[in-house]
Backbone bond lengths (Angstrom), bond angles and torsions (degrees), N, CA, C in turn:
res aa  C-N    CA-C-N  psi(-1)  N-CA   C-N-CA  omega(-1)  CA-C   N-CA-C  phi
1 X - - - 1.450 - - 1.524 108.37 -
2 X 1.327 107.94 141.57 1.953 116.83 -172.88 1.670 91.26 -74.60
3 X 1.343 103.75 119.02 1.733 104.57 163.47 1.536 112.65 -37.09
4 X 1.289 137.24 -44.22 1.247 146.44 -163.94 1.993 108.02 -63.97
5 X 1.476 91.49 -32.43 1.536 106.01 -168.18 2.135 96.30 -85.36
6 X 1.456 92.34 -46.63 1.939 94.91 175.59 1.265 82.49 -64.44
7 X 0.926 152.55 -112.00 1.618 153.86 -121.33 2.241 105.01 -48.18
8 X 1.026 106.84 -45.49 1.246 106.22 164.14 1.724 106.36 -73.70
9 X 1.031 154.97 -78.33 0.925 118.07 161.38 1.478 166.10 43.35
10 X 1.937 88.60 -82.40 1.498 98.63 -179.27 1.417 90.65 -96.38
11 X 1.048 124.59 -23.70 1.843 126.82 161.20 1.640 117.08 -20.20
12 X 1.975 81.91 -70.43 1.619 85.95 -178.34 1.738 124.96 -81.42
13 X 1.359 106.82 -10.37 1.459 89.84 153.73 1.367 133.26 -122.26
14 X 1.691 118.38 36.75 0.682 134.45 116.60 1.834 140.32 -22.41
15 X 1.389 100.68 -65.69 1.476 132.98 -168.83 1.755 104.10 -82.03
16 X 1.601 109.90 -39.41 1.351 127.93 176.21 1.648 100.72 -50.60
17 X 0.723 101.66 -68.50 1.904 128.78 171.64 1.330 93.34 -10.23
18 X 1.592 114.10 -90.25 1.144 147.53 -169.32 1.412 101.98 -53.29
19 X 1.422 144.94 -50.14 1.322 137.39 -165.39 1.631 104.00 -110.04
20 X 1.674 135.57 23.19 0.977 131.50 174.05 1.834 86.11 -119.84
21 X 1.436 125.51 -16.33 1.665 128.81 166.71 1.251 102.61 -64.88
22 X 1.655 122.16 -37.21 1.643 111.88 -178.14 1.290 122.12 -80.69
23 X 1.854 110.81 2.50 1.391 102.95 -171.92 1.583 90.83 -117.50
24 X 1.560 120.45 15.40 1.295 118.36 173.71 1.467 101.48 61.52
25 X 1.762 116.84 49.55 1.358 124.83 -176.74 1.666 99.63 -122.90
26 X 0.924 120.00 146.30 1.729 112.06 154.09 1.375 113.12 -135.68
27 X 1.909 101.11 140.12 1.318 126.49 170.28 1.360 118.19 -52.19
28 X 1.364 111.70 118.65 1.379 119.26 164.16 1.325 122.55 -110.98
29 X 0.805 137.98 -45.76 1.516 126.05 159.37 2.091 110.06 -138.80
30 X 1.597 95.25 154.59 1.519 102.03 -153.10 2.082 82.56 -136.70
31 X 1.269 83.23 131.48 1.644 103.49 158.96 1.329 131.90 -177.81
32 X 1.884 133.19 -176.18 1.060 110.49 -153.91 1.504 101.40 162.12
33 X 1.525 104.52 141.08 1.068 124.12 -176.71 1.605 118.07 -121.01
34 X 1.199 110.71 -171.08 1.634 114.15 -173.34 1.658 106.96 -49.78
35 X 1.085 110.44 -40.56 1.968 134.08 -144.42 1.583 109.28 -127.80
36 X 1.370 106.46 -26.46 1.759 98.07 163.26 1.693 102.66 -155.60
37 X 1.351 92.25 -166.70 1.436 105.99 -166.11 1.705 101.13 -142.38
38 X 1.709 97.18 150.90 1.559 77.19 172.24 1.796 105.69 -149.70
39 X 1.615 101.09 128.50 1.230 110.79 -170.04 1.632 127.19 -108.34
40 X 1.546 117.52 129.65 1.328 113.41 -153.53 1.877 77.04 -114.62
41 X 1.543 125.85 134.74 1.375 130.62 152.06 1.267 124.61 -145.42
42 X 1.288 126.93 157.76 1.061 149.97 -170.87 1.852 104.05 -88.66
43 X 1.279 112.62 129.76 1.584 102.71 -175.98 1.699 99.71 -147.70
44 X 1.300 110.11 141.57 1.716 102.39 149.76 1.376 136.26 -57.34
45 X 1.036 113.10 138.98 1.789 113.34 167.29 1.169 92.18 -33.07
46 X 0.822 137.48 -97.69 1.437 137.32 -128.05 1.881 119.00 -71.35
47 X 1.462 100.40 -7.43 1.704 105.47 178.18 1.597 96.12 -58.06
48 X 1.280 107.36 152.15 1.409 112.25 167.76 1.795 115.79 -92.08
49 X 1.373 104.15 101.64 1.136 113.04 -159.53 2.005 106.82 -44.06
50 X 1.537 104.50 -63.76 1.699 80.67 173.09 0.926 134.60 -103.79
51 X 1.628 107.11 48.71 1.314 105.32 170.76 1.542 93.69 -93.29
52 X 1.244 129.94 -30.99 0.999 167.26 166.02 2.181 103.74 -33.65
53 X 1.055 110.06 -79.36 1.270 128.61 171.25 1.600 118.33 -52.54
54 X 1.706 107.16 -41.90 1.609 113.93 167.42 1.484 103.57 -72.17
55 X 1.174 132.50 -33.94 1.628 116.30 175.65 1.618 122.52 -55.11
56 X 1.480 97.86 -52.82 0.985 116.88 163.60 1.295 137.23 -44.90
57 X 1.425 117.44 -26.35 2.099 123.46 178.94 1.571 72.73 -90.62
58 X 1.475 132.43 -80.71 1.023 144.80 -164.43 1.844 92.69 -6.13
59 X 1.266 106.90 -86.09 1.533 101.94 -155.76 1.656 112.95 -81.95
60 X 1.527 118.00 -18.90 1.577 103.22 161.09 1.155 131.96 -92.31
61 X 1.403 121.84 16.32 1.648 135.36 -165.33 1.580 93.76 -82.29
62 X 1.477 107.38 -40.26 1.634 89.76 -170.54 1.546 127.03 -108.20
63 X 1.463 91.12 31.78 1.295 106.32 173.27 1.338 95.74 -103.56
64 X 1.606 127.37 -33.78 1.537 116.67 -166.23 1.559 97.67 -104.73
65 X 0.888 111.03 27.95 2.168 120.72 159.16 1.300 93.20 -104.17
66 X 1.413 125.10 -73.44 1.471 118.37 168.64 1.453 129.95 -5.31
67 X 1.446 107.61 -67.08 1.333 129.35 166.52 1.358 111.62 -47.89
68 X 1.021 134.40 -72.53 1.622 148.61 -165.96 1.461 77.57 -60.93
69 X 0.991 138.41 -110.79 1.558 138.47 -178.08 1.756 123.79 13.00
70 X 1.491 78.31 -31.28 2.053 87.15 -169.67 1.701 116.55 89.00
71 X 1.493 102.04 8.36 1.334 92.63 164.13 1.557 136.51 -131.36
72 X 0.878 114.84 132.90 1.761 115.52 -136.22 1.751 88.28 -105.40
73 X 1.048 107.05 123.19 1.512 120.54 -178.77 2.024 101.46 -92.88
């Protein structure tokens, strides 16, 4: 794996962390490759699942264009 791609990465679940705490969600397992990612969480009934999932592309999509791009935020 390109250090550049681990380092984005621990970025995005890093940040996952933090914005699955605002939906009163917790991370359970985090991983990921060049081209996707794959996310295991814990949620209430009652979260709205995609409202939930659209937040989510919403704020890591342009970190992993970034990436593909060659530029590592």
């Amino acid at each position: 794996m390109r250090f550049g791609l681990y380092i984005t990465l621990i970025r995005i679940e890093l940040i996952l962390k933090q914005l699955l705490g605002k939906w009163e969600c917790d991370l359970v397992e985090f991983g990921g490759e060049a081209d996707h990612v794959h996310i295991l969480f814990e949620a209430h009934p009652s979260v709205g699942l995609s409202k939930l999932v659209n937040n989510v592309k919403t704020v890591t999509t342009p970190m992993a264009t970034l990436q593909v791009r060659g530029a590592f935020i």
